[in-house]
C-alpha positions in Angstrom: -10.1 -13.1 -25.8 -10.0 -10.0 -23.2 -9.1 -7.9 -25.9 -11.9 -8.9 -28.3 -14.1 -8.7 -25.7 -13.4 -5.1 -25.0 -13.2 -3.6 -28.2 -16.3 -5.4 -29.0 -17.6 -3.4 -25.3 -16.2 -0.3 -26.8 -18.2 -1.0 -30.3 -21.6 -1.5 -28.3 -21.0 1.6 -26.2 -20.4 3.9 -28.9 -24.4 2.3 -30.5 -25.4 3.5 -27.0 -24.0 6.6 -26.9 -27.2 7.7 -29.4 -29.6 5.1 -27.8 -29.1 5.3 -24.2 -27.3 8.2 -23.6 -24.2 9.3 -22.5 -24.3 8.2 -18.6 -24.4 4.4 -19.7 -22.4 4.9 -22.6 -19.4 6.4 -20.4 -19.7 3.5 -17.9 -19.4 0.6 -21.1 -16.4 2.4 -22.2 -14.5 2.7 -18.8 -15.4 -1.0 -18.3 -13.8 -1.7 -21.7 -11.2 0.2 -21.3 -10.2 -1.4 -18.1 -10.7 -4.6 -19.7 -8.2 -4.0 -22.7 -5.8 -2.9 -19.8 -5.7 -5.8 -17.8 -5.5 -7.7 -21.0 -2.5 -5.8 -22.1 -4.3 -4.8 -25.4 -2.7 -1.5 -26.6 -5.0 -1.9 -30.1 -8.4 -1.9 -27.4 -7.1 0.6 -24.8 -6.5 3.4 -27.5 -9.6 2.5 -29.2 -11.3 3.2 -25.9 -9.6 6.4 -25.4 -10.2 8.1 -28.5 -13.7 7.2 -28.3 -14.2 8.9 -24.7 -12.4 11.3 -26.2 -14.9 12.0 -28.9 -17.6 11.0 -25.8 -16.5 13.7 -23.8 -16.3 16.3 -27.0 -19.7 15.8 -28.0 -21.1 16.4 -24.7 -18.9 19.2 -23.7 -16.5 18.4 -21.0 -13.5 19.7 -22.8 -11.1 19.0 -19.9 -11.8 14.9 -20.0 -11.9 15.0 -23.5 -8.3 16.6 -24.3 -6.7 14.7 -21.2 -8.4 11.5 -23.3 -6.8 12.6 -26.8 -3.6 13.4 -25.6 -3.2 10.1 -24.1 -4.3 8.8 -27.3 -2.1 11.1 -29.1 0.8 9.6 -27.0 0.3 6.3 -27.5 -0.1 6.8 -31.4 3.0 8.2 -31.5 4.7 6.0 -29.8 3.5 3.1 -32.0 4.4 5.4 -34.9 0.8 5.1 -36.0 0.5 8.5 -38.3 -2.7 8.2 -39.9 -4.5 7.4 -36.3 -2.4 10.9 -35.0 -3.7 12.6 -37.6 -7.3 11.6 -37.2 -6.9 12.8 -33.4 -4.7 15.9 -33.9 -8.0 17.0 -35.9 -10.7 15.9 -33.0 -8.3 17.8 -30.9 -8.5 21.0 -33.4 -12.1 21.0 -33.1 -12.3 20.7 -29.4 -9.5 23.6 -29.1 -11.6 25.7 -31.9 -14.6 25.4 -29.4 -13.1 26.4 -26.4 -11.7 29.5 -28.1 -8.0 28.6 -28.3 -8.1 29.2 -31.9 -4.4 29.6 -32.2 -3.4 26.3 -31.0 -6.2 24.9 -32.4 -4.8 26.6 -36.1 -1.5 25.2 -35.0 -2.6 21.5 -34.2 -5.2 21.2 -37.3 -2.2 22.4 -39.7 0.1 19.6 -38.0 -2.7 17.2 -38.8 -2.8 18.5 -42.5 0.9 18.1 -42.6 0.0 14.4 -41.8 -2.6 13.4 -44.1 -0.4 14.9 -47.1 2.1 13.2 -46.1 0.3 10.0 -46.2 -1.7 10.7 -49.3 -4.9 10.8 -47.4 -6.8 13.1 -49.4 -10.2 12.9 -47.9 -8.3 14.0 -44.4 -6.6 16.7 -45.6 -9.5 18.0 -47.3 -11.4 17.5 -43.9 -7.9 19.5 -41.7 -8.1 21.9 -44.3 -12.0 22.9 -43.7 -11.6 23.0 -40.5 -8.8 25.7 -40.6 -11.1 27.4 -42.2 -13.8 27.1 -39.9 -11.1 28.7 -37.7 -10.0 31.8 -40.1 -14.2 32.5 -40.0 -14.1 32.2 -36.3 -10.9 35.1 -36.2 -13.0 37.2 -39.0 -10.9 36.1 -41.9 -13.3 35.7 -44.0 -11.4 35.7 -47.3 -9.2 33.3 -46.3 -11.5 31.0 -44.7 -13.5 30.8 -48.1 -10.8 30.3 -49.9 -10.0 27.4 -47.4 -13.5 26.3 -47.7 -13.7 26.1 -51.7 -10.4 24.0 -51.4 -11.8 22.0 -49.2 -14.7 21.5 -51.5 -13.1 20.6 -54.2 -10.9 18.1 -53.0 -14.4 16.0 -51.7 -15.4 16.9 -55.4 -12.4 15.2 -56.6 -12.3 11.6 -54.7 -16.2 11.6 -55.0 -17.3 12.0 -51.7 -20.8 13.7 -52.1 -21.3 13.7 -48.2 -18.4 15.8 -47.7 -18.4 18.1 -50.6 -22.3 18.7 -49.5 -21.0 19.5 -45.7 -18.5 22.0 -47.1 -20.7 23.3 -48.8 -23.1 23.9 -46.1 -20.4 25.3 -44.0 -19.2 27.9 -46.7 -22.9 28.7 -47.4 -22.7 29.9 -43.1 -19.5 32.3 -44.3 -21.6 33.5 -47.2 -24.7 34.7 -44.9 -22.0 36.4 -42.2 -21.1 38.7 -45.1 -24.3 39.0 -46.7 -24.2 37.8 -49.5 -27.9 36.3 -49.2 -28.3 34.7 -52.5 -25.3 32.6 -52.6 -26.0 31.7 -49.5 -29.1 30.7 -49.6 -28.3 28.9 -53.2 -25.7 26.9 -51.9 -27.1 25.9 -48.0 -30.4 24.3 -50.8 -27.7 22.7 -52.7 -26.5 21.1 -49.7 -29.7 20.4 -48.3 -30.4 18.7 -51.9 -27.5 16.4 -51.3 -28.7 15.6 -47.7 -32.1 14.4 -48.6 -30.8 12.5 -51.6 -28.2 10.5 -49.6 -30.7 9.9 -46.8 -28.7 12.0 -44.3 -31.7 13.6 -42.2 -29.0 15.0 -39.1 -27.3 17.4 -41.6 -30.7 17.7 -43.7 -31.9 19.1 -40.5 -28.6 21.1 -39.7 -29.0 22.5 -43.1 -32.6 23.2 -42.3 -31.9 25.1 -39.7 -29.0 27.0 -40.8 -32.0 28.6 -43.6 -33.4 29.3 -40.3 -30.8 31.6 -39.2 -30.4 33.0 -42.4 -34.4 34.4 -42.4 -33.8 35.2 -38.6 -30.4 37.6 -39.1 -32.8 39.3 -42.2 -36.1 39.8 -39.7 -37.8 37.3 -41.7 -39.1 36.3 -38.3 -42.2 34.5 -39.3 -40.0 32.3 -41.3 -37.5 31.4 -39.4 -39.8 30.3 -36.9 -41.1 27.7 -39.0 -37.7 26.6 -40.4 -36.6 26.3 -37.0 -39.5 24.1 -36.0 -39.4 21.9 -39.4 -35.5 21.6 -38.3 -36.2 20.3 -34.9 -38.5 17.8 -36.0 -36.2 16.4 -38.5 -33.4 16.6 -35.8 -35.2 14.6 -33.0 -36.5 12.2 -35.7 -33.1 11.8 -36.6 -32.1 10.7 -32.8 -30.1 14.3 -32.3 -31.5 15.7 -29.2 -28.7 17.6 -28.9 -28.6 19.7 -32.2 -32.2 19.9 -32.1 -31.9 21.4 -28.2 -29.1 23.8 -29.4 -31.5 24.9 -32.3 -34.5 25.1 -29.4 -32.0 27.5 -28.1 -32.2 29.4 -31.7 -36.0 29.5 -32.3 -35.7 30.5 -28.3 -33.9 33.8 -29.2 -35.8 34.8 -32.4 -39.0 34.7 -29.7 -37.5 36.7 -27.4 -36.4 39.5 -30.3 -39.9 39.5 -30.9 -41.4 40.3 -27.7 -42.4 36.6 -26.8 -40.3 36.0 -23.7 -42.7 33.9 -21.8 -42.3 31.1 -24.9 -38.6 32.1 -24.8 -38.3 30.7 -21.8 -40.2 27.8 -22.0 -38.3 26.6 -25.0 -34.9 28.1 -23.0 -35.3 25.6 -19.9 -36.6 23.1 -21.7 -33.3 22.9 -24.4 -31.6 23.4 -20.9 -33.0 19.8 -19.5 -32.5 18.4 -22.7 -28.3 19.8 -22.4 -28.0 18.7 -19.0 -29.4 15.5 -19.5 -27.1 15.1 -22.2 -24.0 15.8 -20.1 -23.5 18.5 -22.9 -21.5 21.3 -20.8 -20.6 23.4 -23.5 -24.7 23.9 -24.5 -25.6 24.2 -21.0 -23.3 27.2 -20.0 -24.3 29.0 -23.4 -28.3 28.2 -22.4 -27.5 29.5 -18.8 -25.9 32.6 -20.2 -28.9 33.0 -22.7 -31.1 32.8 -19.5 -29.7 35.4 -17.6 -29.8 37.7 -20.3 -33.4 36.8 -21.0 -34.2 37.3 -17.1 -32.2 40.9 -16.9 -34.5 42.2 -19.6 -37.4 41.0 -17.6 -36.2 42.8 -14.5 -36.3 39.1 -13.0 -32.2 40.2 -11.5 -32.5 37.0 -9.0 -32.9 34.6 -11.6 -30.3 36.8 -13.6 -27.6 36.6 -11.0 -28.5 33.1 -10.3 -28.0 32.0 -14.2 -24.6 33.9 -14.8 -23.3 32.3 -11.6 -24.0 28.8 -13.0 -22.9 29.6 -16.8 -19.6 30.8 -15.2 -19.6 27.9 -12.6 -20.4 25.4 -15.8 -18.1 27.3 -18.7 -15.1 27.2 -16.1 -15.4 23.8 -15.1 -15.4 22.8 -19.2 -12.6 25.3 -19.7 -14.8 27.3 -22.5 -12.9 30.7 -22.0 -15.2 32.4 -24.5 -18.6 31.8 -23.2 -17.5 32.5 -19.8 -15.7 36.3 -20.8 -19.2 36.9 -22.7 -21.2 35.6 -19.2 -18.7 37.7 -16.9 -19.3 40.7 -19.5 -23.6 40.1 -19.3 -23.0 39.6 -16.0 -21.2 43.0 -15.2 -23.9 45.1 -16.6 -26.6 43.5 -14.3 -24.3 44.3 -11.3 -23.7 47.7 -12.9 -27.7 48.2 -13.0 -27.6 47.0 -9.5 -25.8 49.8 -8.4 -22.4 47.4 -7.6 -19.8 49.7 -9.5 -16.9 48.4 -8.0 -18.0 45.0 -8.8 -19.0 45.7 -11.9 -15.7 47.0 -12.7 -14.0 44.0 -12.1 -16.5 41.2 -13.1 -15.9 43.1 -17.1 -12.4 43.2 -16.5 -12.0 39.6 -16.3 -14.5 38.9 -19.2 -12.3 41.4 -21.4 -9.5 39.7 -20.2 -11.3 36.3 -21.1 -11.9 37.2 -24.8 -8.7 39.3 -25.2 -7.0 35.7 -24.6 -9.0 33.7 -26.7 -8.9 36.4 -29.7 -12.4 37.0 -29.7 -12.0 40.7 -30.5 -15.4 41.4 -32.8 -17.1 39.5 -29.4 -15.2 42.1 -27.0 -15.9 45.4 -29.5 -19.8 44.0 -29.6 -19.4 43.6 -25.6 -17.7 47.0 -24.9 -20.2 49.2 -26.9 -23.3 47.3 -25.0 -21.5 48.0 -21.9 -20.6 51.9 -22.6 -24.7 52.6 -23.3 -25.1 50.8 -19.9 -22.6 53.5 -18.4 -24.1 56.3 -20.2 -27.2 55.2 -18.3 -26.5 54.9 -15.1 -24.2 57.6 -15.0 -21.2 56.2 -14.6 -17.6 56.5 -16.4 -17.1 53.6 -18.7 -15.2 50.9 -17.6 -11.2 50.5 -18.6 -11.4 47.2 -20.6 -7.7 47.0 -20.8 
C-alpha cells in the first residue's frame, strides 16, 4: 500500500509540475519519495528520483538534477535494469550538453546508444543518436552533426513515429539556418511545423514557430521576426509553456534591442526574467541576467550593468553552467575595462577565457576576444592575454 501510494504521489506531482508549478511539484515528490522509502519500495523511490531529476533539469538547477540521476543511475544498475540506464544516461547527456561539458556529455549519450542497440530499442537509439548530434553542432561539426541528424531521422521514419521524425527534422532545419542554407531551412522547419499542427502538438508547433523567427531575425528580416515571435508566444503560453514562451520573450527581447527599441527590450527582458525565476528555471535566469547587463552597458546605465553580471555569475555558478558564466565574466570585463578597472578587467576575462577554454566553446571565446580587442583599441589599452 505505501508503495502504491507514492508512486501514485509521484504521478500527481509530475500533472502539477505544468499546473502548479514547480515549488509544489518539488514538495509532492520529496513527500513521495520519502514515502517509497519508508515503505522499502525500490520500484517508487527511483521513480521519484528520475523524475526530480528531470524536475530539476527543466528548471535549471543542474547540480540537484545530476546528483538525482546519478542516484538513479546507480540504482538501475544495480538492479541490472538496462533500458531504464539507458533512458537516464540520455537525460544525463542533455543536462551535461547544457552546462557545456560537451565531451562527457558525447561520452555518456554514446554509452546510452550502446545501450538501446543492444536492446533493440530503436526509437532510443534514434533519440541518443540526435542528440550527439545536437552535440557535434554545439562543437561546430556541422557535417557530422547533419549526418547524425538525417540518421536520426530516418530511423523515426522507419518505426513510424511521426512525432519524432518531425522533431528531427525541426532540429536539423536549426543546423541548416547556422550555415545558411535558408531555403532548406526554411522548407524543412514548415515541414515540421506541418506535422506539429496535424498531430495536435501546439508546444513544438510553437517551438517550430519560433525557430522561423530566428531564421527572419539572423537575415534582418526584423519586421518579421517580430511577429513570428509574438504568434510563437501566444501558441507557447496557450500551450501551458511559460517557460519556452519566456525564453522566446528573451528572443523577440534582443531583435528590439538590435533595432534601437531598448526601452521595450527591457520590459519584455524583466518580465521573461519574473517569468524564469518564478519558474525556478536557473539556467534561463542567468542567460536573462547576462542579456540585461549587456542591454544596460549600452545604455550607459553601468550600476544596473555591474549589478546584473554579478547575479548571472552568482546564478550560473550556483547551477554549474560554465558557459554562460565565461561569456558573463567576458561581458563583464569590458564594462570594468570602460570603467577604467584595468587590472580587474584583466582578470575578470581571464577567468571567462579560462571558462570557455574548458567547456570547448572556442567559436564563443574567438566571438568574445575580437569584441574585447575593439574595447582595448578604445580605451587605449594593450589587449588582454586570453591564454
Amino acid at each position: 500500500m505505501w508503495a502504491t501510494a507514492a508512486l501514485a504521489e509521484a504521478e500527481l506531482a509530475g500533472v502539477e509540475r505544468f499546473q502548479t508549478g514547480p515549488e509544489i511539484c518539488e514538495q509532492r515528490q520529496q513527500r513521495a519519495l520519502k514515502t517509497a522509502q519508508q515503505a522499502g519500495s525500490n520500484q517508487g523511490v527511483l521513480a521519484i528520483l528520475m523524475s526530480l531529476g528531470l524536475l530539476y533539469h527543466n528548471t535549471g538547477r543542474a547540480e540537484a538534477a545530476e546528483s538525482h540521476y546519478r542516484q538513479a543511475l546507480e540504482a538501475q544498475r544495480e538492479a541490472g535494469n538496462r533500458r531504464s540506464e539507458g533512458v537516464l544516461l540520455d537525460n544525463l547527456a542533455g543536462l551535461l550538453k547544457a552546462t557545456g561539458r560537451l565531451a562527457l556529455a558525447e561520452e555518456t549519450a554514446s554509452e546510452a546508444l550502446t545501450i538501446h542497440r543492444e536492446l533493440g530499442n530503436r526509437q532510443s537509439e534514434a533519440i541518443s543518436i540526435g542528440t550527439i548530434g545536437s552535440i557535434r553542432q554545439s562543437t561546430g561539426n556541422m557535417d557530422e552533426a547533419e549526418t547524425l541528424y538525417r540518421e536520426s531521422i530516418a530511423i523515426h521514419a522507419e518505426i513510424g513515429s511521426r512525432k519524432y521524425e518531425a522533431q528531427g527534422l525541426s532540429n536539423l532545419s536549426t543546423i541548416l539556418g547556422g550555415l545558411e542554407r535558408w531555403d532548406e531551412a526554411i522548407s524543412m522547419q514548415q515541414e515540421a511545423l506541418a506535422t506539429f499542427q496535424e498531430l495536435g502538438d501546439r508546444q513544438w508547433e510553437g517551438v517550430a514557430v519560433a525557430r522561423l523567427a530566428t531564421y527572419c531575425d539572423d537575415r534582418r528580416q526584423f519586421k518579421e521576426a517580430e511577429e513570428l515571435y509574438l504568434k510563437a508566444i501566444a501558441i507557447l503560453k496557450a500551450a501551458g509553456d511559460v517557460r519556452t514562451a519566456s525564453v522566446n520573450l528573451g528572443n523577440l527581447a534582443g531583435l528590439l534591442l538590435a533595432t534601437g527599441r531598448a526601452e521595450e527590450a527591457e520590459t519584455l527582458f524583466l518580465e521573461a526574467l519574473t517569468n524564469h525565476r518564478k519558474l525556478k528555471n536557473l539556467y534561463s535566469e542567468g542567460l536573462t541576467l547576462g542579456n540585461l547587463g549587456a542591454l544596460y552597458m549600452q545604455l550607459d546605465r553601468p550600476e544596473e550593468a555591474a549589478s546584473s553580471f554579478e547575479q548571472a555569475l552568482r546564478v550560473n555558478r550556483e547551477q554549474g553552467n560554465r558557459r554562460a558564466e565565461g561569456l558573463a565574466c567576458c561581458d563583464y570585463a569590458i564594462l570594468k575595462l570602460r570603467r577604467g578597472d584595468v587590472n580587474e578587467a584583466a582578470r575578470m576575462w581571464r577567468k571567462g577565457a579560462e571558462l570557455l577554454r574548458a567547456v570547448e566553446q572556442h567559436q564563443a571565446l574567438a566571438d568574445k576576444t575580437s569584441t574585447m580587442r575593439e574595447a582595448c583599441q578604445k580605451a587605449g589599452a594593450q589587449p588582454f592575454d586570453a591564454s
